[in-house]
C-alpha positions in Angstrom: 4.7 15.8 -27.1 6.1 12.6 -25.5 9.0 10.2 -26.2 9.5 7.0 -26.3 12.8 4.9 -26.2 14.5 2.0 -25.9 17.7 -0.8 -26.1 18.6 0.0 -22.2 17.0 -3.5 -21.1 15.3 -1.5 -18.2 11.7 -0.1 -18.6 10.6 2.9 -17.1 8.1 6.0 -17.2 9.7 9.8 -16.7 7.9 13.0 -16.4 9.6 16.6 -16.4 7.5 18.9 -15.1 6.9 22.6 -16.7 9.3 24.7 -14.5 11.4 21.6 -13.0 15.0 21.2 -13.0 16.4 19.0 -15.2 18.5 16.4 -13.1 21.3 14.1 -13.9 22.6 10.9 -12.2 25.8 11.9 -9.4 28.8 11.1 -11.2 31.2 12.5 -8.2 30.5 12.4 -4.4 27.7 15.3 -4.8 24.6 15.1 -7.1 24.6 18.0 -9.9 21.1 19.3 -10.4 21.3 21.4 -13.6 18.7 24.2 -14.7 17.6 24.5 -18.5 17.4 28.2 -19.4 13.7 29.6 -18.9 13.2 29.5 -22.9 13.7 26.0 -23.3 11.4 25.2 -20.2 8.3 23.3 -21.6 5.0 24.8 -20.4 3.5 21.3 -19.9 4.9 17.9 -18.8 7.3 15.8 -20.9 6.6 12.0 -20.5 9.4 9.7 -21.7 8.2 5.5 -22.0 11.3 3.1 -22.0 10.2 -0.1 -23.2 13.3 -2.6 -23.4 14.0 -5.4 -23.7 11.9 -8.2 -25.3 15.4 -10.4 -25.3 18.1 -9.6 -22.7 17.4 -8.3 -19.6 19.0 -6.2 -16.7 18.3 -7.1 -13.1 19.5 -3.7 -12.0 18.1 -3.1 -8.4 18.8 0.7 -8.8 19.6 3.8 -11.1 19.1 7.3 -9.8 16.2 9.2 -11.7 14.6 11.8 -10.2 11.8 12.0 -12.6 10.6 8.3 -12.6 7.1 7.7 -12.0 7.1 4.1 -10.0 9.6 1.9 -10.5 12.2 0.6 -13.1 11.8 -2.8 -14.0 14.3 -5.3 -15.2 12.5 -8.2 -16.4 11.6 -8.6 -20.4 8.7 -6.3 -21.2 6.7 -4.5 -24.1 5.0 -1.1 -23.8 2.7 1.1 -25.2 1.1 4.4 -25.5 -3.0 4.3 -25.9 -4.9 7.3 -27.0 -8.5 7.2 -26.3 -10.5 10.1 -27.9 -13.3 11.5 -25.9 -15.5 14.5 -27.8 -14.2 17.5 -26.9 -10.1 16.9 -27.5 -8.3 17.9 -24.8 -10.4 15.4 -22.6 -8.4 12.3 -24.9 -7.0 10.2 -22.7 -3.0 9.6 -23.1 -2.4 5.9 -21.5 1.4 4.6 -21.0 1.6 0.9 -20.2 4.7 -1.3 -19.6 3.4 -5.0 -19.6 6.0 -8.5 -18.7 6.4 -10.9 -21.0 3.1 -12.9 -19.7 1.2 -9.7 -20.5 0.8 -8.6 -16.9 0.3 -5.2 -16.2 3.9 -3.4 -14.5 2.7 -0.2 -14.5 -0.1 2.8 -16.0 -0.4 6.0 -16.1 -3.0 8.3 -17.4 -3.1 12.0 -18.8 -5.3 13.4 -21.1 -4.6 15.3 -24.2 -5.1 19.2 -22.3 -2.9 18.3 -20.0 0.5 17.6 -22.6 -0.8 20.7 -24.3 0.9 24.2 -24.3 -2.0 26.0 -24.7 -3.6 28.2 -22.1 -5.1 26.4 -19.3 -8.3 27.9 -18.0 
């Protein structure tokens, strides 16, 4: 499973790990990590593309997210999520891209298929 979102005119890629706690900005002077209860812990990681936005931006320097995976970009942007199916299934590969408005490459990451699956890993 993954999730995409959007209309936050930032772009980013999050990951929650199996067994990680869940974190929140601060809101007071002290940061408030948070635990989900074990049931509702996923057994593989959770990736979550924000792709925004193709008309306003945000030149934010910084927002607190502990599960980011590079940076957070500002600047008007498009992403996507490519699947690239290998034979056996679980070797698919899972590709999130955020690209700027030239089409220039702001970040990648790669997974494959096994690896966003709950099954049993050998």
């Amino acid at each position: 499973m993954v999730f995409i979102s959007g209309d936050r005119h930032t772009a980013e890629l999050s990951r929650l790990d199996p067994g990680a706690a869940l974190t929140t900005p601060p809101t007071r002077a002290e940061p408030r990590p948070a635990r989900a209860p074990a049931q509702s812990q996923p057994r593989y990681p959770l990736y979550d593309l924000t792709s925004s936005a193709l008309n306003q931006t945000n030149r934010i320097s910084q927002e607190l997210n502990a599960h980011r995976l590079g940076s957070l970009f500002g600047e008007s942007n498009s992403g996507a999520i490519v699947l690239e199916p290998a034979a056996e299934k679980s070797q698919s590969v899972v590709r999130f891209v955020l690209r700027d408005a030239a089409g220039k490459t702001l970040l990648e990451h790669e997974t494959t298929l096994g690896d966003l699956s709950a099954g049993p890993k050998e």
